[in-house]
DOGUBA-79848 format. One record per residue: residue number from 0; x, y, z of N, C-alpha, C in turn. Coordinates in pm, 1 decimal, m for minus. Last residue first. Layout:
% residues N
(NUM, (X, Y, Z), (X, Y, Z), (X, Y, Z))
...
This chain:
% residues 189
(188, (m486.0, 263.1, 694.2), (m615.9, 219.4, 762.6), (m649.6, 248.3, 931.7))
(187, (m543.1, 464.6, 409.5), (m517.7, 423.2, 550.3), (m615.2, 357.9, 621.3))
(186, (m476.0, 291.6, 83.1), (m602.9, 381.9, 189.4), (m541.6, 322.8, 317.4))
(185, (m269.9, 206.5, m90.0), (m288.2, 331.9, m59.7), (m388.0, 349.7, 25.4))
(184, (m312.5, m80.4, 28.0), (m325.0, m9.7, m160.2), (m355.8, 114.9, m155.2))
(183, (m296.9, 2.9, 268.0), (m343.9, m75.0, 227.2), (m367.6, m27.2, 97.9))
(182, (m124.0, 58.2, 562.6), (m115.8, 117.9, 463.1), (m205.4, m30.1, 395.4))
(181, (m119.0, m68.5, 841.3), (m146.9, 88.5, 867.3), (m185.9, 138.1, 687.0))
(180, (m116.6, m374.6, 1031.1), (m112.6, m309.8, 865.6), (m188.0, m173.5, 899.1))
(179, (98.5, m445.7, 1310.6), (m3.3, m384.6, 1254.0), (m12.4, m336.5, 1126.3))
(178, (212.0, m771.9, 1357.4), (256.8, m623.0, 1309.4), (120.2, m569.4, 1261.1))
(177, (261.0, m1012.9, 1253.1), (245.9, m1013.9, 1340.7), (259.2, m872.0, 1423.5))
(176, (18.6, m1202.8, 1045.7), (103.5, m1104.1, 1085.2), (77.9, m1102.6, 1230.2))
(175, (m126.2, m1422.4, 1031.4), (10.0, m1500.6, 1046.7), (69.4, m1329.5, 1076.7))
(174, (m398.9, m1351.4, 1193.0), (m344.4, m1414.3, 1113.1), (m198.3, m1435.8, 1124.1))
(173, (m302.9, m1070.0, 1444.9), (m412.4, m1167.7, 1363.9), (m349.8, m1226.7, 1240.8))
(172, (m108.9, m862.8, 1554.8), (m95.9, m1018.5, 1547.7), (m266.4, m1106.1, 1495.7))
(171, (m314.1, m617.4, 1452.5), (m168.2, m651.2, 1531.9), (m210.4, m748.2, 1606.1))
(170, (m526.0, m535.6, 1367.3), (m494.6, m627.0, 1276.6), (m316.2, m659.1, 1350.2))
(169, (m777.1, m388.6, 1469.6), (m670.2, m386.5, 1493.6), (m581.1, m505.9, 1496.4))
(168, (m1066.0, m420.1, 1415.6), (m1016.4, m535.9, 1447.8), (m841.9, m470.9, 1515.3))
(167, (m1144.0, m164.4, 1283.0), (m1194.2, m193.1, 1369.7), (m1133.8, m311.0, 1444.5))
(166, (m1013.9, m166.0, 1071.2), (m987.2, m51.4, 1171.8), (m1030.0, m72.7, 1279.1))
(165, (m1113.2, m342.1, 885.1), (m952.6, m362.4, 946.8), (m941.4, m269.4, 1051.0))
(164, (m1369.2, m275.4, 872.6), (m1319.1, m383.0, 951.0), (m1168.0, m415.1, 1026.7))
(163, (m1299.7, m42.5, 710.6), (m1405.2, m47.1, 838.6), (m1337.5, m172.4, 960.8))
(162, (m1202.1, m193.4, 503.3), (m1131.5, m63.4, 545.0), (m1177.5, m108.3, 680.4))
(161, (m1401.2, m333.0, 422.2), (m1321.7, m369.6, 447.2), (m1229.4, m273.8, 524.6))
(160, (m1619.5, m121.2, 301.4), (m1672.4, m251.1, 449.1), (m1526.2, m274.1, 514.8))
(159, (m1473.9, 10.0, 135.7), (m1512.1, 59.4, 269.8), (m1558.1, m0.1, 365.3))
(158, (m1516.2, m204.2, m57.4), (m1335.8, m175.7, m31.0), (m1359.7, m74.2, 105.8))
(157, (m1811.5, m212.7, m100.0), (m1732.9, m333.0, m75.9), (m1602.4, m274.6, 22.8))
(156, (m1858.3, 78.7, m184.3), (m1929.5, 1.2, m19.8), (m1818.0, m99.5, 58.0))
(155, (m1606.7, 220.1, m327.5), (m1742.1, 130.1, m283.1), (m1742.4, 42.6, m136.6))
(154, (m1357.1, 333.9, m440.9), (m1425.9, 390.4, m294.8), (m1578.1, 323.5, m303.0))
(153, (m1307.8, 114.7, m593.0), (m1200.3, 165.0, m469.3), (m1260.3, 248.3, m355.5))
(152, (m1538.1, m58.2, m693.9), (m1479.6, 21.5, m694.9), (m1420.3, 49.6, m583.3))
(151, (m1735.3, m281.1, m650.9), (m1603.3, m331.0, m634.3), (m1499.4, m204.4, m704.7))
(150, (m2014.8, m192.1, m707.7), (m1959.4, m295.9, m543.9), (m1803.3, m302.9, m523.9))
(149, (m2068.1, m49.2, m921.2), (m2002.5, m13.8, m819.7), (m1979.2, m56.0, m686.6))
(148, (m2407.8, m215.1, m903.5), (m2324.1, m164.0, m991.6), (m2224.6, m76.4, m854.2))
(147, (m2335.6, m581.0, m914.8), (m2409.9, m509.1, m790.4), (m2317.0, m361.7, m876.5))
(146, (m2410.8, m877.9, m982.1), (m2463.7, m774.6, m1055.9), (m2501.6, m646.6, m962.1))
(145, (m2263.7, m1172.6, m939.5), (m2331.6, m1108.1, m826.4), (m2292.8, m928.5, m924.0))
(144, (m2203.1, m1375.6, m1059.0), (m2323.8, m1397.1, m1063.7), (m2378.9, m1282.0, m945.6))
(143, (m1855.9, m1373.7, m1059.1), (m1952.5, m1345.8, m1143.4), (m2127.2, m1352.3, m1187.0))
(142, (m1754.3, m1241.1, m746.3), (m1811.6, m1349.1, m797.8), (m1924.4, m1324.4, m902.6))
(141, (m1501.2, m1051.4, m751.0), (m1587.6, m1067.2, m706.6), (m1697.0, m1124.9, m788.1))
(140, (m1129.6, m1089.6, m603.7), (m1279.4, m1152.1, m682.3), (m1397.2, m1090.1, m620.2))
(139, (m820.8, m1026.9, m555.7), (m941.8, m987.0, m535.7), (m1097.6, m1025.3, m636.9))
(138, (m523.1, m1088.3, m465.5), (m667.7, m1090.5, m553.0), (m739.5, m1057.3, m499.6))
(137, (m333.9, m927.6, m351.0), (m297.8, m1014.0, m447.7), (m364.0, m1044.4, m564.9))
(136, (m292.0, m587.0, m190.8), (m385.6, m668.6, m267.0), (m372.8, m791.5, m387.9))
(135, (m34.6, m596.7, 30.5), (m101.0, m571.9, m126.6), (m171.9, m646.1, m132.7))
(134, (77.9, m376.6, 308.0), (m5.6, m503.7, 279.0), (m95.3, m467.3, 130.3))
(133, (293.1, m219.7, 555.8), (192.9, m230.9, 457.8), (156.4, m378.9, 390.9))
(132, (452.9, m298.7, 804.4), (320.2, m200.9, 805.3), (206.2, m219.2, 662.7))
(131, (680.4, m358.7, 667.4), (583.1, m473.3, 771.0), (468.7, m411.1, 823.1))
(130, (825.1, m121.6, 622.0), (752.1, m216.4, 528.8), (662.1, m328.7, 578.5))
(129, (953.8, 46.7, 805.0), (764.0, 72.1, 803.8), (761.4, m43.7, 680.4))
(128, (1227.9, m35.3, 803.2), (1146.3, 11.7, 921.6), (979.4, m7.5, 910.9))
(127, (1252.7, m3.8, 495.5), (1314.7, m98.2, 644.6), (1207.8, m114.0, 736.7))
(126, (1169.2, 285.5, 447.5), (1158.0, 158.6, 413.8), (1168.2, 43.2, 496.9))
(125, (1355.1, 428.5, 608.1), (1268.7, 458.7, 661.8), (1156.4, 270.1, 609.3))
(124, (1587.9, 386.0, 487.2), (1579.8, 335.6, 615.5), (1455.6, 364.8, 665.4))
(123, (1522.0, 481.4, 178.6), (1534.6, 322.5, 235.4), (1551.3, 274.9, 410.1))
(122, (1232.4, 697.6, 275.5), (1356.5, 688.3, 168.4), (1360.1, 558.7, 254.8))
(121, (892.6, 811.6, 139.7), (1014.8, 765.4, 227.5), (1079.0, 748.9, 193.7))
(120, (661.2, 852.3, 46.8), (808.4, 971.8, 59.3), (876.9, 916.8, 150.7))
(119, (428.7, 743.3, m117.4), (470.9, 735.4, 81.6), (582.1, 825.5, 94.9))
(118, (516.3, 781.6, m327.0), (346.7, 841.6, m287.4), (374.2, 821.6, m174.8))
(117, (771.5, 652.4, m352.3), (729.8, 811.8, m410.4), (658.2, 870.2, m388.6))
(116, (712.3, 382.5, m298.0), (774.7, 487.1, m228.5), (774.2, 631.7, m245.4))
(115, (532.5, 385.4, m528.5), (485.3, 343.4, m405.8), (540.4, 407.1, m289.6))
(114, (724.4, 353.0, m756.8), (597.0, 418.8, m743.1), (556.9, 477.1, m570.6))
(113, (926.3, 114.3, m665.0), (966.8, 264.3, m693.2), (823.0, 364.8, m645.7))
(112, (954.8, m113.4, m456.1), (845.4, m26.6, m572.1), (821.1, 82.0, m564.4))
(111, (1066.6, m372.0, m293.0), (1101.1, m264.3, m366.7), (963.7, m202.7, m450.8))
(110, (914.5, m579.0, m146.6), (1006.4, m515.3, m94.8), (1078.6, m333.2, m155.9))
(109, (581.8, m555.2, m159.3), (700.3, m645.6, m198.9), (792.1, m523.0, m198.7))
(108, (410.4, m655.9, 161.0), (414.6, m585.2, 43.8), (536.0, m644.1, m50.6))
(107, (218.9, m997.3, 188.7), (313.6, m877.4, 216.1), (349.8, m781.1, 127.4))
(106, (m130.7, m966.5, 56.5), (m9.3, m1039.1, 123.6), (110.9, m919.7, 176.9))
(105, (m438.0, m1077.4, 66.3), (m367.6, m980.7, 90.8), (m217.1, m1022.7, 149.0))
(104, (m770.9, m1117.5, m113.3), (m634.2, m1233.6, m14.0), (m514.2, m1083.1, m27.9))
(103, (m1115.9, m1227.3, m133.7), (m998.5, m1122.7, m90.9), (m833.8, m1190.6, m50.8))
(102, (m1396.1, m1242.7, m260.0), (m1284.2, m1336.6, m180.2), (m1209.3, m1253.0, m204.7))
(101, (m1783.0, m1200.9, m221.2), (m1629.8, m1208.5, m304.6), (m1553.5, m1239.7, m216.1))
(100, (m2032.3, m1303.9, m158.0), (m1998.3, m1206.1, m274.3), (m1886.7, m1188.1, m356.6))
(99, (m2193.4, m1591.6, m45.5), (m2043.9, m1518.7, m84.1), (m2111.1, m1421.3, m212.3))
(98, (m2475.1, m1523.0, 162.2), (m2421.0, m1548.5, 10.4), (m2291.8, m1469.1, 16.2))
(97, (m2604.6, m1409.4, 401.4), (m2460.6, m1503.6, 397.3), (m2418.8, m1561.1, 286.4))
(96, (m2779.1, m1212.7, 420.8), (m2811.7, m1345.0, 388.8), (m2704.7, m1474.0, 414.1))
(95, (m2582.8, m981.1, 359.4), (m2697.4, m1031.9, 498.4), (m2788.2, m1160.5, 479.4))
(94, (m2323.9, m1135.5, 198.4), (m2420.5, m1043.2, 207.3), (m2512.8, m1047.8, 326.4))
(93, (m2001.5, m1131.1, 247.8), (m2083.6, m1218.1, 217.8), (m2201.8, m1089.4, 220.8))
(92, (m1655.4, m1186.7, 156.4), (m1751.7, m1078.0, 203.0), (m1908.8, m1134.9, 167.9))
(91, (m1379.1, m1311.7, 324.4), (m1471.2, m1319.9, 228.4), (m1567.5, m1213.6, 264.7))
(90, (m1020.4, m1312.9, 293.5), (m1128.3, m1238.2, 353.3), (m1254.3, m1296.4, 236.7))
(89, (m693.1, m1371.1, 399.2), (m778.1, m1374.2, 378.0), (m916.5, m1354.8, 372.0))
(88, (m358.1, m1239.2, 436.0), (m476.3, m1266.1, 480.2), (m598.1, m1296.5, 426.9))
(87, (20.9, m1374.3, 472.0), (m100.1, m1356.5, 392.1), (m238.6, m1354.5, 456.5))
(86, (285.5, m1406.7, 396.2), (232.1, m1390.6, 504.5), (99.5, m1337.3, 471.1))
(85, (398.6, m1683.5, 149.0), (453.8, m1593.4, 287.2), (299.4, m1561.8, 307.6))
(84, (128.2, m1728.2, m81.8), (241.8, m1708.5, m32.1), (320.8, m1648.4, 48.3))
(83, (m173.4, m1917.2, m152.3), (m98.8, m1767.3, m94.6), (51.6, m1793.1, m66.5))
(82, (m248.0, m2076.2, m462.1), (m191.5, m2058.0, m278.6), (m187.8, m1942.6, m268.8))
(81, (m262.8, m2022.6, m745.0), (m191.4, m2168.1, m702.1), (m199.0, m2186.9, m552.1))
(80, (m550.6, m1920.4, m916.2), (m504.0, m1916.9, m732.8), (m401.3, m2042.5, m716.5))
(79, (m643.2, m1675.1, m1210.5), (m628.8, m1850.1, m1142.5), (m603.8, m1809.7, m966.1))
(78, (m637.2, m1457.3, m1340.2), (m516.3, m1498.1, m1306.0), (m515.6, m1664.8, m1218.9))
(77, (m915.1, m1424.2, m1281.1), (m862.8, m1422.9, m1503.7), (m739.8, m1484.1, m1443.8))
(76, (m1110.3, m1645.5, m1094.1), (m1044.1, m1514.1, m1158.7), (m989.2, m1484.0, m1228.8))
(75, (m1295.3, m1865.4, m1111.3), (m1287.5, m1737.5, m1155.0), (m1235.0, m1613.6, m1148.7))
(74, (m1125.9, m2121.6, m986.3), (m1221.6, m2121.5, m1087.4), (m1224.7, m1950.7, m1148.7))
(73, (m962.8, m1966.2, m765.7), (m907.8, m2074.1, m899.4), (m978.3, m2122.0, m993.8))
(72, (m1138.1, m1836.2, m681.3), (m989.9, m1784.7, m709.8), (m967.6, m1883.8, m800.2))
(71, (m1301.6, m2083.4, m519.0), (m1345.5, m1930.0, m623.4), (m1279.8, m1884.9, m673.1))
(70, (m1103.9, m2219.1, m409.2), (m1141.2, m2271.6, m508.6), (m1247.4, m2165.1, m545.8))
(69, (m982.5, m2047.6, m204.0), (m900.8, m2068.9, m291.9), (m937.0, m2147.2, m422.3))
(68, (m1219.2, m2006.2, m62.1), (m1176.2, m1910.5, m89.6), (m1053.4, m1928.9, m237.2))
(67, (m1255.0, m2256.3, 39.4), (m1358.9, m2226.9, m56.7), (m1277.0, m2073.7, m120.0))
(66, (m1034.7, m2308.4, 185.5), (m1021.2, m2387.8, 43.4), (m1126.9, m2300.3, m8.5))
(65, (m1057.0, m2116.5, 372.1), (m978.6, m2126.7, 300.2), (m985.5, m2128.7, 149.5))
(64, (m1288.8, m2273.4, 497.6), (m1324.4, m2128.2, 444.0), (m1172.8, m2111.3, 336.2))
(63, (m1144.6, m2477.3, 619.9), (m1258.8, m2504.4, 536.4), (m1311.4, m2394.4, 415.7))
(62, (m932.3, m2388.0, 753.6), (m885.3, m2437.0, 662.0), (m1077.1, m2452.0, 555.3))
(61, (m928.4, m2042.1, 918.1), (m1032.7, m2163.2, 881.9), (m991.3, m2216.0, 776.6))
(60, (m748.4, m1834.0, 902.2), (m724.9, m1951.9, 1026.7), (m798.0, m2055.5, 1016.1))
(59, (m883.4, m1664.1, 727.2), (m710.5, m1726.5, 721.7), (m707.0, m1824.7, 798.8))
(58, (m1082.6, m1518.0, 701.3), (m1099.6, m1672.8, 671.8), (m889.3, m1713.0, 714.6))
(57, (m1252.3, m1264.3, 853.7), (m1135.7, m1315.2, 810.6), (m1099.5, m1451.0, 804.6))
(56, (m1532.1, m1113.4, 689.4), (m1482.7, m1204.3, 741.8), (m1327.4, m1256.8, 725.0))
(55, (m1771.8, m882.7, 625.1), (m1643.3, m861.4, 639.0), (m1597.2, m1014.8, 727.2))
(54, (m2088.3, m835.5, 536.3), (m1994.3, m905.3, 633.9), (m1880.1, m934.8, 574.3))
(53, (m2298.5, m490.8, 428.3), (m2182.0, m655.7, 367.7), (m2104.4, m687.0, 549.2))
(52, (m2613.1, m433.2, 504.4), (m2499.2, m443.9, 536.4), (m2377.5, m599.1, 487.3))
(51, (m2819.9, m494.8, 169.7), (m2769.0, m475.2, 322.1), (m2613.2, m462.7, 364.0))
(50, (m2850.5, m471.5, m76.5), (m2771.9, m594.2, m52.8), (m2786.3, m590.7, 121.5))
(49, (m2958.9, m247.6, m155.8), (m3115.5, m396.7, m185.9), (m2991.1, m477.3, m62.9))
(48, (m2768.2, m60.0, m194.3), (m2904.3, m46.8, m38.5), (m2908.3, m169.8, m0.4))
(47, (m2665.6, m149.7, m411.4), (m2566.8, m171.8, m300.7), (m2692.3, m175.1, m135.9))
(46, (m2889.1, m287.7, m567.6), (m2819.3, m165.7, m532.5), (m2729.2, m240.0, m412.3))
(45, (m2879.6, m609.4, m791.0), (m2931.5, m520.5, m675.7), (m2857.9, m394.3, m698.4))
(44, (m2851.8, m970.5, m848.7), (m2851.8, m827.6, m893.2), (m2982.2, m712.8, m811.1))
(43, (m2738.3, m1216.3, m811.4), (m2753.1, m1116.4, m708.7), (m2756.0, m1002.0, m775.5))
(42, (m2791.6, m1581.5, m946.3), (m2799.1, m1418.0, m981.8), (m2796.6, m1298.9, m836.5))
(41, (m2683.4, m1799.3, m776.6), (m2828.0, m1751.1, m841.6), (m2770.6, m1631.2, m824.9))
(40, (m2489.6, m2010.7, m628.5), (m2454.5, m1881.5, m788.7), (m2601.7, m1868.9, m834.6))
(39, (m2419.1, m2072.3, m356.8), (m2512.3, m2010.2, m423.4), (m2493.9, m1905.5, m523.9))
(38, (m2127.5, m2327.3, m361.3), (m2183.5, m2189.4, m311.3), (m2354.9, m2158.9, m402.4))
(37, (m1947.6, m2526.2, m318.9), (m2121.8, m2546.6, m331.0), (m2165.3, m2407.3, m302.2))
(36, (m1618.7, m2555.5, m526.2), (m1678.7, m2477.2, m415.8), (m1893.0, m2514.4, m417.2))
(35, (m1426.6, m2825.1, m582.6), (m1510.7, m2663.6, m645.1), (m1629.5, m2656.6, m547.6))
(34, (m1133.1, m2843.8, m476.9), (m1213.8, m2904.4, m482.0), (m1334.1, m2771.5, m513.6))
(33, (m815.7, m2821.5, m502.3), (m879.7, m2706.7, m521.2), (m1040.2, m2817.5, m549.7))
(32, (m568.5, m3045.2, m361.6), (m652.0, m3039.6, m435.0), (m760.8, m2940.0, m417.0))
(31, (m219.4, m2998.9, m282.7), (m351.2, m2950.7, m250.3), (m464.2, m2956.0, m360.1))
(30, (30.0, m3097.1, m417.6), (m90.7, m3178.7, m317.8), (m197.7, m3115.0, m287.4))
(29, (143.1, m2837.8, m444.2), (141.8, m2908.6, m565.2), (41.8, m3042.0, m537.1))
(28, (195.9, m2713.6, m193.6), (115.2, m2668.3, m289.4), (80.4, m2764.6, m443.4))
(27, (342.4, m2905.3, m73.5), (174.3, m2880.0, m22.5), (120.9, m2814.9, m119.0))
(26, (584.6, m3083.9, m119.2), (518.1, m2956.5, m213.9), (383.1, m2950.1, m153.6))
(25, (756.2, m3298.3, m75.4), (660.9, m3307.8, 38.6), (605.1, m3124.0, m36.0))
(24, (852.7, m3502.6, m342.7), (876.7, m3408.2, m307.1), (761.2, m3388.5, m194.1))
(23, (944.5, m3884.5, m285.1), (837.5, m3782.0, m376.9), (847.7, m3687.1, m309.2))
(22, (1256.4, m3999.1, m399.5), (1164.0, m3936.7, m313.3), (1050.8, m3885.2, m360.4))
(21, (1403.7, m4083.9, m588.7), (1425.0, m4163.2, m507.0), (1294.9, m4136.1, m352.3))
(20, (1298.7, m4116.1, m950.5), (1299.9, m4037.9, m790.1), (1324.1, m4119.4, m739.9))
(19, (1507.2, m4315.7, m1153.0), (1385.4, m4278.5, m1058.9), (1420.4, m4256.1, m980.8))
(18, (1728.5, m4080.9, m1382.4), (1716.8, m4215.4, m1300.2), (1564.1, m4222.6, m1213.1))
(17, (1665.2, m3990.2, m1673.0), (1729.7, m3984.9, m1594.9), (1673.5, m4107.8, m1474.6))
(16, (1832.8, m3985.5, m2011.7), (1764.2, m4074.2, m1928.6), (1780.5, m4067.7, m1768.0))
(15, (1837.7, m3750.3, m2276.0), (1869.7, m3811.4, m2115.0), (1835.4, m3913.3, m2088.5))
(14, (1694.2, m3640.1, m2482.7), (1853.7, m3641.8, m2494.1), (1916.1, m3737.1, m2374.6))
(13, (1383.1, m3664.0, m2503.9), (1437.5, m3803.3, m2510.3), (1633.8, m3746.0, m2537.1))
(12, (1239.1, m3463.0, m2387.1), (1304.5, m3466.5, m2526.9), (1375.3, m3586.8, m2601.2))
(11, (1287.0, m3520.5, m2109.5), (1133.4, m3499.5, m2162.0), (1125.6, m3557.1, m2350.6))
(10, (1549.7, m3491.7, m2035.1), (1435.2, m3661.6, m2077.9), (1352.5, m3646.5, m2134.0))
(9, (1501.8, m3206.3, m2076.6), (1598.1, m3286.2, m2159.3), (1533.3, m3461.9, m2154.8))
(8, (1348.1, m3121.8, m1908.6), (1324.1, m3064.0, m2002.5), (1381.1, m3186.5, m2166.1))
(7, (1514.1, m3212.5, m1661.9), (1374.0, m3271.6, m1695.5), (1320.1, m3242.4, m1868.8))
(6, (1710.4, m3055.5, m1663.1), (1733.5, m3196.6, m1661.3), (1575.9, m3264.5, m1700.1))
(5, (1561.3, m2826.5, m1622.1), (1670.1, m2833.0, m1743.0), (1692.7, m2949.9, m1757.1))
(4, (1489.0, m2884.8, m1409.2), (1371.1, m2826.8, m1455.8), (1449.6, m2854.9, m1623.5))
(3, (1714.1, m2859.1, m1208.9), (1635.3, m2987.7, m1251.6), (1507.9, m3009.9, m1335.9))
(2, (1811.4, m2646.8, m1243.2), (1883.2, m2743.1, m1326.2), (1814.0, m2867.6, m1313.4))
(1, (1615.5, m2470.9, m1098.5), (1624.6, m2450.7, m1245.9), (1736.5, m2573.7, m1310.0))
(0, (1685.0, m2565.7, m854.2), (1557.8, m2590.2, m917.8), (1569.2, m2571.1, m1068.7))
């Protein structure tokens, strides 16, 4: 990849000429059009009380819920949404009304991080062993027309709906895992 990125760089510059594709690449991610989402952006400003109970939903298996998930992410979050990558879950949280509040996506952990092991105390065979247990927070949005104070702190309603849910679902084989998630940006689950 990187020498065709170098080869491209160079026609680009006019040093090359290179020949026509002979193929168009089959890239789902580079074909997927992020179509913008019809959600309800009227203002939600409240207490966490005013909002009611939040719904916890897992969107991974719904291509429809997906896209909306991946076109909030790609309109508003500071980092954008090209996809998820490898093994990944998805979540929206809506209010008792069913207004999106926010979009969630959670992937595998990543293999090495110093920190992380240091607050878990494990060493590398133990690593091995329990890394298909944990699960990082990739993104996390929560949708700029919704004015809720402390919805999206670590110990708020929001990140405790979710907790709740995962504990409750027992997350062995849902979505593409196929392994129970026990560790979640540090809170057990």
């Amino acid at each position: 990849m990187a020498a065709r990125t170098l080869l491209l760089k160079l026609q680009e510059r006019g040093h090359i000429q290179l020949p026509p594709r002979r193929q168009t690449p089959a890239n789902r991610m580079r074909q997927t059009q992020v179509t913008p989402g019809g959600w309800d952006s009227s203002a939600i400003a409240s207490s966490l009380g005013e909002l009611g109970s939040l719904q916890v939903s897992e969107v991974s298996r719904d291509r429809s819920q997906r896209q909306r998930v991946a076109a909030a992410l790609s309109r508003f979050h500071y980092l954008g949404f090209g996809g998820a990558v490898g093994e990944n879950l998805q979540y929206t949280v809506r209010d008792r009304h069913g207004r999106l509040l926010a979009c969630l996506v959670f992937g595998a952990a990543a293999w090495k991080c110093q920190s992380r092991d240091q607050f878990i105390g494990w060493n590398l065979a133990q690593r091995r062993r329990n890394l298909c247990g944990l699960a990082n927070n990739s993104r996390f949005l929560i949708l700029p027309w919704v004015r809720v104070p402390d919805v999206g702190v670590a110990d708020g309603e929001l990140y405790q709906a979710l907790l709740e849910h995962l504990r409750a679902r027992d997350l062995a084989g849902a979505a593409t895992h196929l392994h129970e998630i026990r560790l979640l940006n540090g809170a057990r689950v």
